[in-house]
C-alpha positions as a Python dict, from the first residue, in 0.01 Angstrom:
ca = {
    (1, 'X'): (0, 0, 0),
    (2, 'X'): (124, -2, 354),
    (3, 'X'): (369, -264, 456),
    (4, 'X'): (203, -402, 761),
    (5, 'X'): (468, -573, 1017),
    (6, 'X'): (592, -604, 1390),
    (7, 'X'): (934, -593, 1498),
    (8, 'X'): (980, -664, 1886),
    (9, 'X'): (1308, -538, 2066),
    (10, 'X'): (1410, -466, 2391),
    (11, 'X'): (1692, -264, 2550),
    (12, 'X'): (1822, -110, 2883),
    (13, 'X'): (2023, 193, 3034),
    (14, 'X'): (2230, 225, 3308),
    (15, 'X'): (2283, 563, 3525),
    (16, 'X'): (2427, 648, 3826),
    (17, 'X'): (2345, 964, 4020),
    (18, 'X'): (2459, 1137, 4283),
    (19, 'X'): (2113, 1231, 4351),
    (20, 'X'): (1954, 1040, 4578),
    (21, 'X'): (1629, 801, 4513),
    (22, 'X'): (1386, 1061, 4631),
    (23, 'X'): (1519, 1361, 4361),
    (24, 'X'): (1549, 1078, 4097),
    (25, 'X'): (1129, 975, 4146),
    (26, 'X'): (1047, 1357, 4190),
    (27, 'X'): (1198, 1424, 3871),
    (28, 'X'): (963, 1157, 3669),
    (29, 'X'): (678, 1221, 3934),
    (30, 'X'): (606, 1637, 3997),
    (31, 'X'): (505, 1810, 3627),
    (32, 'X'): (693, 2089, 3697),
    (33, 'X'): (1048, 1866, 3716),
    (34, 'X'): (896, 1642, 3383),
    (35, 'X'): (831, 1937, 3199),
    (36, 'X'): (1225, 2071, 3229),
    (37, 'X'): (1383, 1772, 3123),
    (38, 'X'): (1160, 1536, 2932),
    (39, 'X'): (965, 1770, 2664),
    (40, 'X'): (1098, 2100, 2567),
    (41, 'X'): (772, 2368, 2630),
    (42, 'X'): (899, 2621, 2596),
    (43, 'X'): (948, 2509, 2197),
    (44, 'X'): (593, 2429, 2187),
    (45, 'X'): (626, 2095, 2305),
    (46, 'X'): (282, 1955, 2515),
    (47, 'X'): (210, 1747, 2779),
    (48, 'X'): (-69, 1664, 3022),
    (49, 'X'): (-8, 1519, 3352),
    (50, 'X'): (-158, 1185, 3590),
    (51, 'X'): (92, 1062, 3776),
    (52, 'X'): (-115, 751, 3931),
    (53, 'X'): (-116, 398, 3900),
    (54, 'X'): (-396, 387, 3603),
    (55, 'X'): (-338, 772, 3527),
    (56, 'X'): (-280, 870, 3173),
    (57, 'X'): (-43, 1116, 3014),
    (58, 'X'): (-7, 1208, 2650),
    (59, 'X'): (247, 1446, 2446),
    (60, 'X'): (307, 1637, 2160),
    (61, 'X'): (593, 1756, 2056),
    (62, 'X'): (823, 1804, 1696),
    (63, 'X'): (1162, 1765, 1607),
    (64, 'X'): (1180, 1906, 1317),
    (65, 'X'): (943, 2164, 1117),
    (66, 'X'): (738, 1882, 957),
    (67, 'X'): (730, 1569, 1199),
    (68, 'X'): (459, 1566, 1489),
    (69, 'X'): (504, 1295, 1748),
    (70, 'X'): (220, 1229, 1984),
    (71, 'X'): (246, 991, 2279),
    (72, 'X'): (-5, 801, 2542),
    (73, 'X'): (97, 671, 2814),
    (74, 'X'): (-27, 457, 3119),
    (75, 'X'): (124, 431, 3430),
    (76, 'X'): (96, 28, 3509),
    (77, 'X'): (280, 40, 3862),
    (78, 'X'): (405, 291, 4082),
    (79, 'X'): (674, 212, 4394),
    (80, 'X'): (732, 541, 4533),
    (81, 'X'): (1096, 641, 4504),
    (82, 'X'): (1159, 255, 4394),
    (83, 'X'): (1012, 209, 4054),
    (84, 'X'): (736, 318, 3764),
    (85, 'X'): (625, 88, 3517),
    (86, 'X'): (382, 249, 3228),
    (87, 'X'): (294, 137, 2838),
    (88, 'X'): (332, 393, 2558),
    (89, 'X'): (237, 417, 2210),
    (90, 'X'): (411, 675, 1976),
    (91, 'X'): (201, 834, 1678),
    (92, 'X'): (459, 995, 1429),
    (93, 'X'): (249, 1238, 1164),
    (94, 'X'): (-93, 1061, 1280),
    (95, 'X'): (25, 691, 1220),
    (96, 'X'): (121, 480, 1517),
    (97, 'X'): (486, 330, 1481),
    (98, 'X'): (534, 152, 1795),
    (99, 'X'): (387, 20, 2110),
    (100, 'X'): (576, -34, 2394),
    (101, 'X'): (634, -140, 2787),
    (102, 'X'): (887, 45, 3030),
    (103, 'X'): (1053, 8, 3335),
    (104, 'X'): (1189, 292, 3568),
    (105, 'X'): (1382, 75, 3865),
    (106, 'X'): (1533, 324, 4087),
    (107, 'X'): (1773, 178, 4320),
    (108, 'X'): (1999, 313, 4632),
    (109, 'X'): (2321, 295, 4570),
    (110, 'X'): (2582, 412, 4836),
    (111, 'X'): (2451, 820, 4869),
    (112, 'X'): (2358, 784, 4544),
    (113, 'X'): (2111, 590, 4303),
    (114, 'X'): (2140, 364, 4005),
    (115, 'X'): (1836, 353, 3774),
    (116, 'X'): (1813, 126, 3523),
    (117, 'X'): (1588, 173, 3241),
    (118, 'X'): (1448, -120, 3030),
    (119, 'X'): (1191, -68, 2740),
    (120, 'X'): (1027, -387, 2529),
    (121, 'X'): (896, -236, 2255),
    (122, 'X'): (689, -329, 1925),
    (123, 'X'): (805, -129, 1616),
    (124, 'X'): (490, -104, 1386),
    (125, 'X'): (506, -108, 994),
    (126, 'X'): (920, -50, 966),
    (127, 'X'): (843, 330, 1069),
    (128, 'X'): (1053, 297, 1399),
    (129, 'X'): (1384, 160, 1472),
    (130, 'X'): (1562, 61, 1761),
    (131, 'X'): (1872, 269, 1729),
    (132, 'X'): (1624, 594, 1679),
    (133, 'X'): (1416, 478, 2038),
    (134, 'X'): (1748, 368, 2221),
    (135, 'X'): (1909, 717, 2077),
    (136, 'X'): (1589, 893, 2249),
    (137, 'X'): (1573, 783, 2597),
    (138, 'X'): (2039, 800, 2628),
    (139, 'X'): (1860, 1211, 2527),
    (140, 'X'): (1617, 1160, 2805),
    (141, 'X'): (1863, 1063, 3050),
    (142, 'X'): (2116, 1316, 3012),
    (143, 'X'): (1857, 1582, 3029),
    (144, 'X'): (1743, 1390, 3375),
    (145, 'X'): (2104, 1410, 3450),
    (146, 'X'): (2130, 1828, 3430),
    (147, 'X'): (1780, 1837, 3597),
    (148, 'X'): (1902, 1672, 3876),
    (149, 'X'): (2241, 1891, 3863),
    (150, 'X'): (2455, 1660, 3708),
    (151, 'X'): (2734, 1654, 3506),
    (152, 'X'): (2626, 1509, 3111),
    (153, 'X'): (2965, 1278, 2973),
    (154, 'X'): (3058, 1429, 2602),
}
């Protein structure tokens, strides 16, 4: 029998850029940009593309040999170079493990922008955990960080 539960979290992350507000929005906004830092497809990874206020975009990808993730996202709000706000859920091997609520708020800072990331999130049945999501998206954003030319701290 399945153990049927919801745990609710929430967490943010901080970056600053030397890239300016426009490269940070291209870089979650043009396909081409997405596609080099935020899914790997050249290792199979999918991902389809609707970057609009009510557009939808879903992904496939593995991390190992035998675990499929699939997610499908919303986009909620979209501030052009200023913010993106979409909901997600995450499938791992066909069962959905969490639902969840993000926040992109890209902000000028001197030359450079700050982004701050915040995610509330719903972990479903005890298959997700905070540490593995938070662990994700610090990935995510040092992969952003060498798209936009960036040095990645060790």
């Amino acid at each position: 029998m399945i153990d049927r539960s919801v745990e609710h979290s929430s967490f943010t992350i901080e970056r600053s850029f030397k890239a300016t507000p426009v490269e940070v929005f291209r870089a979650f906004s043009e396909p081409a940009a997405k596609e080099r830092w935020f899914v790997n497809v050249e290792a199979g990874a999918q991902i389809t593309h609707d970057f609009r206020v009510g557009g939808r975009e879903s992904g496939r990808f593995s991390v190992d040999d035998g675990t499929t993730y699939y997610d499908d996202t919303v986009y909620l709000d979209i501030v052009e170079n200023r913010r993106i706000i979409f909901a997600y859920t995450m499938t791992q091997n066909g069962r959905r493990i969490s639902a969840s609520v993000a926040t992109v708020d890209i902000q000028p800072a001197g030359t450079g922008t700050r982004l701050v990331f915040t995610e509330q999130v719903a972990f479903l049945d005890g298959l997700d955990k905070l540490e593995y999501r938070r662990g994700g998206w610090e990935e995510l954003m040092g992969a952003l960080a060498k798209e936009l030319g960036e040095a990645v701290a060790a």
